[in-house]
C-alpha positions, 0 to 999 in steps of 0.5 A: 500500500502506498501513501497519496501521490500529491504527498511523493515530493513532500517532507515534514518542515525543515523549520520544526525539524530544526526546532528539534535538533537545536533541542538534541544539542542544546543549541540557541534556536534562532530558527523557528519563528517564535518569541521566548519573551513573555505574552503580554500579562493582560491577554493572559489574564483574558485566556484565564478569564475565559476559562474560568467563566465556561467559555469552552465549548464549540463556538459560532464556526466562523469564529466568536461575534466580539472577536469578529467585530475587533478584526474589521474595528482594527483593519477599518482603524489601520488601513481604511478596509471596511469587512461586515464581522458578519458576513467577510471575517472568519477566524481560523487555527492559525495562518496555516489552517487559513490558506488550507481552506483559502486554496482547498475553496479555491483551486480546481486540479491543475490550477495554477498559482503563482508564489513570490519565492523565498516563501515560508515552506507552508505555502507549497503543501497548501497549493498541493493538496487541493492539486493546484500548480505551484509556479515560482516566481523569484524576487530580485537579489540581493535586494528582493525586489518584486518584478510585476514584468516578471510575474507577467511572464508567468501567467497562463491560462491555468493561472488562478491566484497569486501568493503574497507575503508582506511584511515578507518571510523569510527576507523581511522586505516590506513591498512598497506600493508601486510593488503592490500597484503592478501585482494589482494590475496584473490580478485585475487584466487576467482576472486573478485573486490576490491571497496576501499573508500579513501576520507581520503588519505590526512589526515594521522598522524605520517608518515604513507603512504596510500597504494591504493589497486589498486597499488599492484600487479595484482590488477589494473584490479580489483580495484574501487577506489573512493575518494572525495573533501569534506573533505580534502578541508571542502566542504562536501556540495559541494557533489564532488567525483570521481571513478577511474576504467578500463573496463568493470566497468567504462563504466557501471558505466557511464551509471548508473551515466548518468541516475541518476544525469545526472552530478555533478554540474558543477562549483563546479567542476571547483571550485575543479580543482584550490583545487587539483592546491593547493601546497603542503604545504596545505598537510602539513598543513593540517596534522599539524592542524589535528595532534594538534586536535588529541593531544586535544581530544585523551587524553581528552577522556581517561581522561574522562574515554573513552576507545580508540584506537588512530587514524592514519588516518581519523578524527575519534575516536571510544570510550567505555563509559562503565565507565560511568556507563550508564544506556542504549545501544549506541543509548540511551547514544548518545541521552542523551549526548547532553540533558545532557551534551551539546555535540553530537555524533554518537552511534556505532552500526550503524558501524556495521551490525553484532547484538550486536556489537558497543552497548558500543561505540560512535564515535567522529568526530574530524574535528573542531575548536580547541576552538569547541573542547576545549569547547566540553570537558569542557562540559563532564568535567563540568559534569563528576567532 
């Protein structure tokens, strides 16, 4: 007997299973996203409260009503989007559980789908399992810079959707609107839908502004957006996302959603409506904290002869270890680094789905301590002299 054919080409994720080496030896993990700094004390305090108060049996499917109501209050407040909590919202297990109901509403076998490469690994099964087409698209280097002529030239009859993702993981670039403008032309001359992964809107660096692809003109109507709670709050266990859509995606989504995890879990959904009541100083925090972990690890790469680009937004940094000297592909090198040098790290082919790509980088997750941090690169100076 043998497993499903879609599942031939496919592996469990290189960023947990580096999760689990850095734990085999004890090394300081900067390859999973996750923060090991505390959730903020009033969201806990919520999730305790909701526990406490019977809030624990299946709620509405799509997600609880005053949940609901505090994502469209908040993407009307940011970005001028208007979504009924009725009718356009639905809160899902996590990011990953919103584009598996996204692509499985959405794709037809043999559907196309264009996605802006390096990608976070989880968007490939996602365009997979429904049958859909992966095409990929490169940014450009060592920028990152996103082509609209070369998206263009990647369309075909087949094509349904382009994947986007910004703030961008694993390159933390922050697309600018004339990026965004040309994808949107594109969505609205071949008559395609935009699916934008935003989780990272609240953490962005030097004043830039994220710009929701849904705002620009014409693209309301073709737009899913998808964003989530775990890491502008560090409840990356929790699994709370949202989708935000118009007809008809929203209500097939719902039905996908209904019969595949039923709900989210219910209290740490209450729990996320005291984390968007947060104020504004919590942002602004927040995007100080992250400045100054930025200022340590950036420069401390290069001058432990990493080649990157800065990140503008997310909490990511891609990095060329050729000046290592290694002797060995990305995945090689991001199982020796934590034998070796006590620090762990994500080999950044699993970024991209195009052969070859990403064999001379690793990617760095940021979201730490800054004594984690500090400590991280005493490690590789310890070793590098």
């Amino acid at each position: 007997m043998k497993t499903a054919k879609r599942l031939e080409d496919m592996r469990e994720s290189f960023i947990r299973e580096m999760t689990r080496v850095a734990i085999k030896y004890n090394a300081i993990n900067l390859s999973q996203g996750f923060p090991d700094y505390d959730t903020p004390p009033e969201v806990v305090e919520a999730a305790k409260r909701a526990l406490g108060s019977g809030q624990n049996q299946y709620g509405i499917t799509w997600g609880i009503a005053p949940l609901r109501q505090a994502i469209a209050a908040m993407m009307a407040r940011l970005y001028g989007l208007k979504f009924d909590p009725d009718q356009e919202i639905t809160v899902t297990c996590g990011v990953t559980e919103a584009l598996s109901v996204i692509f499985v509403s959405l794709l037809d076998p043999g559907d196309e789908v264009i996605v802006i490469e390096p990608f976070h690994e989880g968007y490939l099964p996602q365009v997979k399992f429904p049958g859909g087409v992966p095409v990929f698209v490169p940014l450009e280097a060592p920028a990152y810079l996103l082509d609209a002529e070369r998206v263009r030239a990647a369309i075909t009859r087949r094509t349904k959707a382009i994947m986007l993702n910004t703030p961008h993981n694993p390159t933390g670039r922050v697309f600018t609107r004339k990026e965004l403008e040309g994808v949107a032309r594109l969505c609205q001359e071949f008559d395609l839908v935009a699916i934008t992964d935003e989780i990272y809107d609240r953490i962005i660096y030097d004043g830039r502004q994220h710009i929701p692809i849904a705002k620009l003109p014409g693209m309301a109507e073709r737009t899913i957006t998808v964003g989530g709670f775990g890491k502008t709050y560090a409840v990356t266990g929790w699994r709370l996302g949202y989708v935000c859509a118009q007809e008809p995606w929203i209500g097939a989504m719902r039905t996908v959603h209904d019969f595949t995890t039923i709900c989210a879990p219910v209290p740490l959904q209450a729990a996320c409506v005291a984390a968007l009541e947060l104020p504004e100083s919590y942002y602004e925090q927040l995007t100080r904290d992250y400045t100054a972990r930025r200022a340590l690890i950036m420069p401390a790469l290069e001058a432990l002869h990493f080649k990157t680009h800065t990140p503008e937004g997310s909490y990511y940094a891609m990095a060329d270890f050729g000046a290592w000297d290694f002797d060995g592909d990305d995945v090689a090198f991001a199982h020796w680094l934590p034998e070796h040098v006590g620090v762990a790290v994500v080999p950044g082919s699993c970024f991209y789905g195009t052969p070859g790509l990403g064999k001379t980088m690793v990617r760095f997750a940021f979201a730490k301590k800054m004594e984690t941090l500090d400590a991280a690169v005493a490690r590789m100076r310890a070793y590098r002299g």
